[in-house]
C-alpha positions in Angstrom: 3.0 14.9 -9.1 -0.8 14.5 -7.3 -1.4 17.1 -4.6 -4.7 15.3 -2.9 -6.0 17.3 0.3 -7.8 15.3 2.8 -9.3 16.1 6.1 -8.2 14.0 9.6 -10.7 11.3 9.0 -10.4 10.7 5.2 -6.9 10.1 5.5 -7.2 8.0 8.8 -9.2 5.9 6.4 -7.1 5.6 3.8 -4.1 5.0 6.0 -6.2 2.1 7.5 -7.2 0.7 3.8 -3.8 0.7 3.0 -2.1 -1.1 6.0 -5.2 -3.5 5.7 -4.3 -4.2 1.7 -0.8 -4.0 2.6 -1.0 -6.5 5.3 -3.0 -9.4 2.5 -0.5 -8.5 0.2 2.3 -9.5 2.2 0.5 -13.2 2.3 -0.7 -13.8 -1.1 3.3 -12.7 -2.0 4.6 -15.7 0.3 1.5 -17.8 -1.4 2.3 -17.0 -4.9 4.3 -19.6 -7.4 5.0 -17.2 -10.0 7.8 -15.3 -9.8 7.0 -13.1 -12.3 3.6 -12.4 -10.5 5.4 -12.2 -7.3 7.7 -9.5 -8.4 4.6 -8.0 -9.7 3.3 -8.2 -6.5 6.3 -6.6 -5.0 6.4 -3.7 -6.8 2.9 -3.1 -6.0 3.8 -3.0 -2.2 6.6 -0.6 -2.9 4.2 2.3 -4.0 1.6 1.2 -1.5 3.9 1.6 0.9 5.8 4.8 -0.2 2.0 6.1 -0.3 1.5 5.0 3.4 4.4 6.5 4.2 3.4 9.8 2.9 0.5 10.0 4.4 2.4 9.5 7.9 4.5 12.7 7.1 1.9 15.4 6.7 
């Protein structure tokens, strides 16, 4: 496990990167053909947004 320490402001940031990547990802998911690209996709969401929702907590 990654303990990352971050002041008020860097992780509003990141929070706001996140939703923001989170947010085209969720489009080029319902865009995509491939299913094996979309479940690629998908997975990548899933740590994006158990990240996000880590950063909510502390």
């Amino acid at each position: 496990m990654i303990h990352l320490e971050l002041n008020d402001k860097e992780k509003e940031i990141l929070t706001e990167t996140l939703e923001s990547y989170l947010s085209n990802l969720r489009y080029e998911i319902a865009d995509t053909d491939s299913y094996d690209f979309r479940q690629q996709l998908k997975a990548k969401k899933a740590v994006l947004m158990k990240i996000t929702a880590a950063l909510e907590i502390e």
